[in-house]
C-alpha positions in Angstrom: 117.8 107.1 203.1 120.8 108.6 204.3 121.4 109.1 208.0 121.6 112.5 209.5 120.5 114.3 212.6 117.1 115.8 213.1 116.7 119.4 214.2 117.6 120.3 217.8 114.9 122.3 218.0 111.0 122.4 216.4 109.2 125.4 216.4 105.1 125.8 216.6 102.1 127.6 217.0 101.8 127.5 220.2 104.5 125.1 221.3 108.0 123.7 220.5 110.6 120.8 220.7 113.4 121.1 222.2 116.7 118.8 222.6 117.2 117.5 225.7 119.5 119.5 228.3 120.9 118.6 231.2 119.5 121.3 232.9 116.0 119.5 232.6 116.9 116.7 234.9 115.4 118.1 238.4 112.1 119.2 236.4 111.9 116.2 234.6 112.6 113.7 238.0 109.6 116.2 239.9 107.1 115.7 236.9 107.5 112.0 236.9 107.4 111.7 240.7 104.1 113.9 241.3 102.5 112.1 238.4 104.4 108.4 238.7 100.8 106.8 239.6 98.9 108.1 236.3 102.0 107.6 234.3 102.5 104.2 235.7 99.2 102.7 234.0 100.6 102.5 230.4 104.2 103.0 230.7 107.0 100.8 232.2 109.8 103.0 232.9 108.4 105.3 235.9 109.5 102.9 238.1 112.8 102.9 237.5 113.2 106.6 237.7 113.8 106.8 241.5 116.0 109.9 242.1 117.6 112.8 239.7 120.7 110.7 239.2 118.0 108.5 237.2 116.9 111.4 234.9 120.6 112.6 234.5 121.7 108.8 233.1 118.4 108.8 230.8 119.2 112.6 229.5 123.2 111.4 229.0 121.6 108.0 227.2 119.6 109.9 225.4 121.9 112.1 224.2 124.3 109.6 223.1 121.8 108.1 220.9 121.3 111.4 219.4 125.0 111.7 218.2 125.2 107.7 217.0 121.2 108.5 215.1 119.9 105.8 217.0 117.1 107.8 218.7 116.0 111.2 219.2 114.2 112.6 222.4 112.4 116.5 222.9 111.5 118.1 225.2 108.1 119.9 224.6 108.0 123.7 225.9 104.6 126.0 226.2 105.8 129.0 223.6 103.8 131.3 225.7 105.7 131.1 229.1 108.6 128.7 228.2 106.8 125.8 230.6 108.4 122.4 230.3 105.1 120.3 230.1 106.4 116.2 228.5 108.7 114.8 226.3 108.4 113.2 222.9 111.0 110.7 221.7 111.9 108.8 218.6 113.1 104.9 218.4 113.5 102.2 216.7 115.0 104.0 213.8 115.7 102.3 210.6 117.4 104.3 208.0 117.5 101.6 205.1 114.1 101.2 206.0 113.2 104.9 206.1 111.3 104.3 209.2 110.6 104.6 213.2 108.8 104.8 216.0 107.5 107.5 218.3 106.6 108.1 221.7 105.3 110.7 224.4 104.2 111.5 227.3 103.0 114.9 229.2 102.0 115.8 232.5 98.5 114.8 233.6 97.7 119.1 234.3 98.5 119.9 230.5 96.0 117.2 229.2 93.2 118.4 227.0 94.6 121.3 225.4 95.7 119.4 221.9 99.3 120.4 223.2 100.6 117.0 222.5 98.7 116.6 219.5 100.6 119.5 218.6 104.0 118.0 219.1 103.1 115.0 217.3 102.1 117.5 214.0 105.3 119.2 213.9 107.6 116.2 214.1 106.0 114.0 211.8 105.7 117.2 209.2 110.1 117.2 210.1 110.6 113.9 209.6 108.3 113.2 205.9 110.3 116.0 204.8 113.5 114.5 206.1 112.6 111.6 203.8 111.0 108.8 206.5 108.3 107.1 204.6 107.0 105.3 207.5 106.0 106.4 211.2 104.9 104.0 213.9 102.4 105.0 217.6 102.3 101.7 219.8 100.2 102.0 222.8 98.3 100.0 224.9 94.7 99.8 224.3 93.1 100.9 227.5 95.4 104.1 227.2 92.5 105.8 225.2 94.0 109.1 225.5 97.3 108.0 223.5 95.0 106.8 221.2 93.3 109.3 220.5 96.4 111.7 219.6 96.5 108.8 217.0 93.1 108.4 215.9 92.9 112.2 215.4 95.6 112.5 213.1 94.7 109.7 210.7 97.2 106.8 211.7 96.1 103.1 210.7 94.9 101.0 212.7 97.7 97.8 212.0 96.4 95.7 214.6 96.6 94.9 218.2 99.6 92.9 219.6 97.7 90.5 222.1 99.7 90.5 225.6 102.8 90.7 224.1 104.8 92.6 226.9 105.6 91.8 230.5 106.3 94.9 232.7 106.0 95.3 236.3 104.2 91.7 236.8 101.6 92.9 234.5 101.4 91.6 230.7 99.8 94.0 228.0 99.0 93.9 224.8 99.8 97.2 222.2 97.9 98.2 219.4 100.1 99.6 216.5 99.1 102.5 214.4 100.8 104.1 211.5 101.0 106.6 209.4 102.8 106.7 205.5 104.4 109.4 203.5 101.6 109.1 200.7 98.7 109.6 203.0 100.6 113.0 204.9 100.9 114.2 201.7 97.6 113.5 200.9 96.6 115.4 204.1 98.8 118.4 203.2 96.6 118.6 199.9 93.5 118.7 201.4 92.2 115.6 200.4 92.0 113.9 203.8 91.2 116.8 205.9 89.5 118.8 203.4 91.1 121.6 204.3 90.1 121.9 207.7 92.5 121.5 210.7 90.9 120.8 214.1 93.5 122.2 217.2 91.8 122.6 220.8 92.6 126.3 221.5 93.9 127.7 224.9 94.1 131.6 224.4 92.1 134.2 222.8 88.7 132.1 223.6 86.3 134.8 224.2 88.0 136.9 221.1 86.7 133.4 218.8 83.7 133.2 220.8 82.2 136.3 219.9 84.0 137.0 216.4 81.6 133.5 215.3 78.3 134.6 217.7 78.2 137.9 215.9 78.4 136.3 212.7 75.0 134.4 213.7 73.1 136.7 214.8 69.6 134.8 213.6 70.7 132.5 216.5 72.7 134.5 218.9 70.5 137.7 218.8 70.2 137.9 222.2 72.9 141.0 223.1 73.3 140.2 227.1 73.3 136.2 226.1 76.4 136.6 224.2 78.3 138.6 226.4 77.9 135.7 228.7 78.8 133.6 226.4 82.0 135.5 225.5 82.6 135.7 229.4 82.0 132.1 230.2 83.8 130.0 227.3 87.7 131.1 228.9 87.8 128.7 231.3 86.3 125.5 229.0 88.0 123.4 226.6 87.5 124.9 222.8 88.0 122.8 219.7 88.1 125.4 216.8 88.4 124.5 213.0 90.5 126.4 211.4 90.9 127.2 207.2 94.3 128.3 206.1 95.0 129.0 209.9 91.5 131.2 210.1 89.2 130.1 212.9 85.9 129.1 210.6 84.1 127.1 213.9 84.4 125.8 217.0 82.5 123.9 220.2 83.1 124.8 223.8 82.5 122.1 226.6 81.4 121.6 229.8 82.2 118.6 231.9 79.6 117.8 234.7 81.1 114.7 236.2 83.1 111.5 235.2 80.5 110.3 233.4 78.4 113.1 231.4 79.3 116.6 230.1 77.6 119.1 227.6 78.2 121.1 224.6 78.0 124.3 226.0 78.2 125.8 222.8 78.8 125.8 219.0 79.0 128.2 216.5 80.2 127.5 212.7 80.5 130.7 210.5 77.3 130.9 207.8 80.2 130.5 204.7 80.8 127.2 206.0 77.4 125.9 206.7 76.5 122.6 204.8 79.4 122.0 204.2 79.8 119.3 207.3 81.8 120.9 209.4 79.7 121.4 212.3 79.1 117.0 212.1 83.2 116.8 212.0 83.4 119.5 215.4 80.9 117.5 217.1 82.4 113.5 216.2 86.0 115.7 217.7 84.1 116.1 220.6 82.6 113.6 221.5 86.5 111.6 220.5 87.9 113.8 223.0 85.4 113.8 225.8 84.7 109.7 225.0 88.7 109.4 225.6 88.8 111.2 228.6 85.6 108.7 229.9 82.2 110.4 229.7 79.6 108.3 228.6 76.6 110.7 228.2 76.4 114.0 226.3 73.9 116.9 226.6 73.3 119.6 224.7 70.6 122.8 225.2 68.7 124.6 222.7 65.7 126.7 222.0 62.4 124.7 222.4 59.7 123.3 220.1 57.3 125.2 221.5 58.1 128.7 220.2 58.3 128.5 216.9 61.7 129.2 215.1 63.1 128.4 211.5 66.9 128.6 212.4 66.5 126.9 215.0 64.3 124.1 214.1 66.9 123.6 211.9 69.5 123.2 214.9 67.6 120.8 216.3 67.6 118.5 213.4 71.2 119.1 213.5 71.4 117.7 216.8 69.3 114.5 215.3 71.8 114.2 212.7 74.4 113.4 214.8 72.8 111.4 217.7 70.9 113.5 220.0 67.7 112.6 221.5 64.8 115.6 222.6 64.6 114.9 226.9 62.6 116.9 228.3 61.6 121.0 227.7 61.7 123.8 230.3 59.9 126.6 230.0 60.9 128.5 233.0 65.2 127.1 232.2 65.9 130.7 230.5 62.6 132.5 230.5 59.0 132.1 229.3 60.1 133.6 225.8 62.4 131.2 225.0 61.6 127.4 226.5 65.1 125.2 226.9 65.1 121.9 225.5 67.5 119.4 226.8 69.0 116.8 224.3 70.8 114.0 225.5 73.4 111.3 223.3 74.9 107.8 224.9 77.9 107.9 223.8 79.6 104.1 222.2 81.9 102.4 224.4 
């Protein structure tokens, strides 16, 4: 393919890509230093960035690369306050071979919003309609969260590069994903995704919440239980599915400890039942919360003991996808409507 420059800035939903500015350095420099430990786990140039000065030489490399098309390096920006939150870079590049490499990082109080997931989207839709044919993730294998971003958006699996780097008198190994022009386009006609586009949502919670419980109301017919709902779901992550950029589902969370969290709640609108899209919300999940190191799931619903069609139903639901009846509590809620807890060990 022919060599030419990429955009100097990417434009999404609800975040964007920026070129690098020399303005950025101080910001960048304090990001790195108040999160060099966590950053220092999988990558090997935090050490090296010491003072400003080290950010302004990286910015000034980076831009020459830019102008000679041997690399390509974003900033990614919050759209709805202009935050500066990582950066995301291109490598490697190989225009007779129409491909290259990508990496990113963000800071550790931005995780678990899908904003890097996000970034990823929007500069691999640029660069297949550029013409690249081939894009390349390589992470180390204990960094599940970077592999996630991967997982999610249908990279292969290549393989695993046994110990094959030596930084900072450690020696790691890097698994290698990829993804090809054939299968995004593939994805852009549905045949992947099905149509369904899964984003973790950071505004208008309560607004989803309640447009989806009133849409159920053979489940959430309770008026004061879903106001609380609506109330309680801001502050929790929320994976929604969207349809042609509608929000058709989504699951809220609730994280108890390292080790075990809950689906606080799920609600799937009734065009979309049986169609598996409340089994592909919960396998997100459980991705994102296994990532982020939980190991045992919960989940509360109405009990066997009063009797109930729709939600006999959500209990076999629940079955479907892993979920073992624990125990029943009659006094939980009330006496009218027993909780049952339903717990899942999720695989390392």
């Amino acid at each position: 393919m022919e060599e030419q420059f990429l955009p100097e800035y990417i434009q999404g939903e609800r975040i964007s890509l920026k070129k690098l500015y020399m303005d950025l350095a101080t910001k960048m420099f304090q990001y790195v230093d108040q999160d060099r430990e966590r950053l220092a786990r999988f990558l090997p140039w935090p050490e090296f960035l010491k003072s400003v000065n080290d950010e302004i030489n990286f910015i000034n490399e980076a831009n020459e690369a830019w102008k000679e098309k041997k690399g390509f390096h974003f900033g990614i920006f919050r759209n709805s306050d202009n935050e500066y939150m990582g950066n995301i870079g291109l490598f490697n590049v190989s225009w007779i071979n129409c491909s290259l490499e990508m990496g990113y990082w963000i800071l550790g109080k931005f995780e678990g919003n899908g904003y890097m997931t996000e970034a990823v989207m929007n500069l691999e839709k640029t660069l297949f309609e550029m013409g690249f044919n081939r894009l390349v993730i390589r992470f180390d294998p204990l960094n599940k969260k970077s592999g996630s971003i991967a997982r999610r958006l249908n990279y292969v699996h290549e393989g695993t590069l046994r110990e094959v780097v030596f930084e900072s008198n450690n020696i790691r190994s890097l698994s290698v994903c990829s993804k090809l022009k054939s299968e995004y386009e593939k994805e852009k006609q549905g045949k992947m995704s099905n149509d369904f586009k899964f984003v973790f949502q950071s505004q208008n919670k309560g607004f989803i919440c309640e447009k989806i419980l009133r849409s159920l109301p053979l489940w959430f017919g309770i008026e004061s239980a879903v106001i609380n709902y609506i109330n309680e779901v801001s502050d929790k992550p929320m994976l929604v599915a969207l349809k042609n950029d509608e929000v058709v589902g989504f699951v809220s969370l609730l994280k108890h400890n390292k080790d075990s969290a809950e689906i606080f709640l799920i609600g799937v609108m009734p065009s979309f039942h049986n169609q598996g899209l409340g089994k592909r919300l919960m396998k997100a999940a459980e991705d994102y919360l296994q990532d982020d190191g939980v190991k045992f799931v919960q989940v509360k619903t109405l009990g066997p003991s009063r009797e109930n069609k729709e939600y006999e139903q959500t209990r076999k639901f629940y079955e479907s996808v892993g979920f073992s009846p624990l125990e029943e509590l009659k006094d939980f809620w009330n006496e009218d409507n027993p909780c049952l807890i339903m717990v899942k060990k999720l695989s390392n």
